[in-house]
Rosetta silent file (secondary structure, phi, psi, omega in degrees, C-alpha in Angstrom):
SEQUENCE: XXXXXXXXXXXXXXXXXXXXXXXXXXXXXXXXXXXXXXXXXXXXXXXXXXXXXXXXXXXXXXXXXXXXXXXXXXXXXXXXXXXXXXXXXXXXXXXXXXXXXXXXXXXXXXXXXXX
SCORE:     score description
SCORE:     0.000 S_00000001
   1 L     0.000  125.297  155.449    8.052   -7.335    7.459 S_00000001
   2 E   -67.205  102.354 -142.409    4.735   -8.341    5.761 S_00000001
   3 E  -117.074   89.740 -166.471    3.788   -5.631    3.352 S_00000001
   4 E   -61.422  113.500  168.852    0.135   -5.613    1.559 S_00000001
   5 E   -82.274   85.203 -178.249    0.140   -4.069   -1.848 S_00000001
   6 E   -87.624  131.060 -171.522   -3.329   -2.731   -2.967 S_00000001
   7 L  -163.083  152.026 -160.168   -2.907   -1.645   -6.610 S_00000001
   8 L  -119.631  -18.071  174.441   -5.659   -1.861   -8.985 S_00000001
   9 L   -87.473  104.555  176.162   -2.704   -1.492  -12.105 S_00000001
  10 H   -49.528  -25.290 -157.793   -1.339   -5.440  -12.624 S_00000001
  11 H   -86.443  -28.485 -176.727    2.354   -4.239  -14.135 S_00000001
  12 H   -68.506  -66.416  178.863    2.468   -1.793  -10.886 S_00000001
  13 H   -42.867  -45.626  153.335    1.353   -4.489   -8.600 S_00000001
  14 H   -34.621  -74.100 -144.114    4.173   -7.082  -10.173 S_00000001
  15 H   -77.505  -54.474  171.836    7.069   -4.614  -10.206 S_00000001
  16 H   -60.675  -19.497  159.455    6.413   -3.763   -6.797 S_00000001
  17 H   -47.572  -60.653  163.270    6.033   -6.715   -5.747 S_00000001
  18 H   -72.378  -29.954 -174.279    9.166   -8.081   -6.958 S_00000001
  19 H   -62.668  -79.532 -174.916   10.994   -5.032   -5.833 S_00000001
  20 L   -51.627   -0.694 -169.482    9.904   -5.660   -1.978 S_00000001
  21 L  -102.060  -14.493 -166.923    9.897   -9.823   -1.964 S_00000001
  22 L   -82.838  -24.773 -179.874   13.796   -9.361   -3.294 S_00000001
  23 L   -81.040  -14.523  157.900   14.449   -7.211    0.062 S_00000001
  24 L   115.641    1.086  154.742   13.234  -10.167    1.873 S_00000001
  25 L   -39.331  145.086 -164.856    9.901   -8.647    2.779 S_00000001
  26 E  -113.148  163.900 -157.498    6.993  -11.129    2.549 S_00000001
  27 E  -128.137  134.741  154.932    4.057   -9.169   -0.097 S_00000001
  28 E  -126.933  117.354 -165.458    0.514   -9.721   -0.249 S_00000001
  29 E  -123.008  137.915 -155.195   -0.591   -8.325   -3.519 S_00000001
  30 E  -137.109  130.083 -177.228   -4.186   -7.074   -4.022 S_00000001
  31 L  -105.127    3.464  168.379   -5.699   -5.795   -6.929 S_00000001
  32 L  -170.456  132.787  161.570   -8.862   -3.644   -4.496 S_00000001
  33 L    29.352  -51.503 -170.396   -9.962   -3.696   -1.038 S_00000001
  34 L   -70.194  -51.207 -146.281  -12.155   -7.488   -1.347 S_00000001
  35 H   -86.754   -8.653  156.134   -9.560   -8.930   -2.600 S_00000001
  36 H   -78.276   21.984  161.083   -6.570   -8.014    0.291 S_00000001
  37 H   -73.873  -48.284 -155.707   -9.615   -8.898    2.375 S_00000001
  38 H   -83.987  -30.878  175.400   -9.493  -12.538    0.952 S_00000001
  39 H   -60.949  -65.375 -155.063   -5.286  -12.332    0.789 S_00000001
  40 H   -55.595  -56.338 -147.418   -5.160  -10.981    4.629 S_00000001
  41 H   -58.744  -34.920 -167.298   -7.490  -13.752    5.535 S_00000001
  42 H   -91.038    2.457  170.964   -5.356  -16.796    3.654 S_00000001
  43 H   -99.863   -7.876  154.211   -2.243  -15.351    5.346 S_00000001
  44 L    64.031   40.328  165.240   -3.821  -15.641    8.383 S_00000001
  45 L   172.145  158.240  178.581   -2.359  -12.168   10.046 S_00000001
  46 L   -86.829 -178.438 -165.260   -2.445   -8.821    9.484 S_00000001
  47 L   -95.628  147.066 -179.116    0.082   -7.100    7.655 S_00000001
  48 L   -73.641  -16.283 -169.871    2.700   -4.616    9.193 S_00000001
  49 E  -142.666  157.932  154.622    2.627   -1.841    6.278 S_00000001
  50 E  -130.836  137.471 -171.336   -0.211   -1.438    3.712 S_00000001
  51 E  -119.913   89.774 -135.077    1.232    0.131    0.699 S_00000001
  52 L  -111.391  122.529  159.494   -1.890    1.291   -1.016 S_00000001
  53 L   -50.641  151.519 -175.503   -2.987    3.426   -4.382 S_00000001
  54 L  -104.554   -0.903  171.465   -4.823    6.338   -3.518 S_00000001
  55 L  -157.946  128.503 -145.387   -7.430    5.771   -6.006 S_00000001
  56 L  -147.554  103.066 -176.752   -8.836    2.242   -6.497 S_00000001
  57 L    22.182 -125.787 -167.613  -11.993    1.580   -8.419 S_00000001
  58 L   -87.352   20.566 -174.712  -15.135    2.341   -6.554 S_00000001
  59 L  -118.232 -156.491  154.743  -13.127    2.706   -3.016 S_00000001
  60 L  -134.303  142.442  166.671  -10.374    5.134   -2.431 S_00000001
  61 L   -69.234   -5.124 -177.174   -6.692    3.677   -0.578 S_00000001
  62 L   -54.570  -62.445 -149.606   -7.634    6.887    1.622 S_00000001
  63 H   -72.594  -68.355 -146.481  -10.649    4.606    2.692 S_00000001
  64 H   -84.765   -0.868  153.181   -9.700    1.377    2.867 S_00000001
  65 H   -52.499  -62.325  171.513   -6.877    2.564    5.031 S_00000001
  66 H   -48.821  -41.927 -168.106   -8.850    4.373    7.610 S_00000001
  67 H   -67.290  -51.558 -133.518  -10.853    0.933    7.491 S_00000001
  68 H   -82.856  -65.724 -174.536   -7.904   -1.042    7.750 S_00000001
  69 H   -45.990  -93.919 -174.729   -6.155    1.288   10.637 S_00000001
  70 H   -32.317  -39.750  169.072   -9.154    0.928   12.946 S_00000001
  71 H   -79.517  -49.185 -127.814   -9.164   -3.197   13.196 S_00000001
  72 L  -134.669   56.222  168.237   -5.038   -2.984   13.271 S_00000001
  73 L   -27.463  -29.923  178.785   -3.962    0.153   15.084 S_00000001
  74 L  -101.301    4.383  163.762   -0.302   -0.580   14.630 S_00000001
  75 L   -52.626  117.379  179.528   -0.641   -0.752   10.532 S_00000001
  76 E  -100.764  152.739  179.368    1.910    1.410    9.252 S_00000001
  77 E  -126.863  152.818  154.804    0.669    3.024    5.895 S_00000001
  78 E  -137.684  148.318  171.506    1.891    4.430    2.394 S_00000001
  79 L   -82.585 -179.444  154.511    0.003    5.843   -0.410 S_00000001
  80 L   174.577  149.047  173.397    1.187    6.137   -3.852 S_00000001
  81 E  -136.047  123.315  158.408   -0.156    8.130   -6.882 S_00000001
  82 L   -81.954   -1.513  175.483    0.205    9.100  -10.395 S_00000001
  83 L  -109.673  145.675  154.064   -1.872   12.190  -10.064 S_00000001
  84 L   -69.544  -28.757 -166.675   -0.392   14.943   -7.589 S_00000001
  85 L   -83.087    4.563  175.795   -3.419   16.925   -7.081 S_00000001
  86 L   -74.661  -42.035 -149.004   -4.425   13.448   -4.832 S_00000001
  87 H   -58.553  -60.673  173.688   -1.400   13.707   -2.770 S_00000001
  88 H   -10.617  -87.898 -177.258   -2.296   16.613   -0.603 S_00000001
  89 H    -6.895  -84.814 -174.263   -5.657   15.234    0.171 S_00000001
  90 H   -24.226  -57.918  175.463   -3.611   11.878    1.443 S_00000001
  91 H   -42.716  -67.082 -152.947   -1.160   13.285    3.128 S_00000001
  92 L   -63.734   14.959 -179.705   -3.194   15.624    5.425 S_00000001
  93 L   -93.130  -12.756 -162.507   -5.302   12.297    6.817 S_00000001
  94 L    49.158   15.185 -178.146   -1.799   11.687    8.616 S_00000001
  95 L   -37.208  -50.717 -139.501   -2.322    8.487    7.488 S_00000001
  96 E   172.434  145.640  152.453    1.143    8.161    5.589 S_00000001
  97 E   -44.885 -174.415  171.537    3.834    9.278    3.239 S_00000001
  98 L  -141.162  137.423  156.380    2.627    9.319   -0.090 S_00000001
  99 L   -85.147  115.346  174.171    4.720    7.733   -3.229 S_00000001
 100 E   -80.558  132.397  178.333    4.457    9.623   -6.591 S_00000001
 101 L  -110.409  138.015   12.794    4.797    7.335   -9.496 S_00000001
 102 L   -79.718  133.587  171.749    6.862    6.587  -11.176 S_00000001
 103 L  -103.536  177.802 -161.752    9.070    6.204   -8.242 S_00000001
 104 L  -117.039  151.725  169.561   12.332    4.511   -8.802 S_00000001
 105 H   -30.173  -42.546 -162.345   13.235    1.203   -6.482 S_00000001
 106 H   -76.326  -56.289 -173.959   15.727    3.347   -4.213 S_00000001
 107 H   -67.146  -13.493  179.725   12.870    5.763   -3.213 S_00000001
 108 H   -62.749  -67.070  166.774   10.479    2.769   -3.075 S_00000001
 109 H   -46.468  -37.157 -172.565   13.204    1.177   -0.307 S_00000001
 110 H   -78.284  -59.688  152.811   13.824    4.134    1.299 S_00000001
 111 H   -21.709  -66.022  166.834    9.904    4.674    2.327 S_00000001
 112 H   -50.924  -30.728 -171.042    9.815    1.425    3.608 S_00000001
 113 H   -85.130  -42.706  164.258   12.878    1.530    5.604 S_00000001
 114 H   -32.278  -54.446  167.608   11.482    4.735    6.879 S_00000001
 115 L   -59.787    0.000    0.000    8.790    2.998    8.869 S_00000001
């Protein structure tokens, strides 16, 4: 499975990173919206999951989901957040689960396996 990681935090974007490339997943890691523009483009397909921050400089992962969704209809999505009062919001787009951070690997795995 090919899994884009938009994360605007580098040590988040890493760990995750490492977590999913060890399950044998292939990762495109993004630190805001241009630049998994410029990743999707040098992998040259889109990605099956986008695993996305819910708040991302001047964009929201809310957004760039919705954007995302609409060329690639079969894009499965997850959020993740460190604030909770985001989650709600996130959910109720029906976008996706949402990941609270810190999440631990096993709940990390389990989301994904989920899809």
């Amino acid at each position: 499975m090919t899994i884009l990681v938009v994360e605007d935090d580098s040590s988040i974007l890493s760990l995750v990173e490492r977590l999913l490339s060890s399950k044998g997943h292939t990762v495109l890691a993004a630190h805001d919206p241009d630049d998994a523009s410029v990743v999707i483009a040098q992998h040259g397909k889109p990605p099956d999951v986008l695993l996305a921050d819910i708040i991302l400089g001047g964009q929201t992962g809310v957004d760039y989901a919705r954007e995302l969704k609409k060329q690639h209809p079969r894009l499965k999505v997850v959020f993740m957040t460190g604030l909770a009062h985001r989650a709600p919001a996130a959910l109720r787009t029906g976008l996706g689960p949402v990941l609270h951070k810190p999440f631990s690997a096993e709940e990390l795995y389990r989301i994904i396996n989920e899809l």
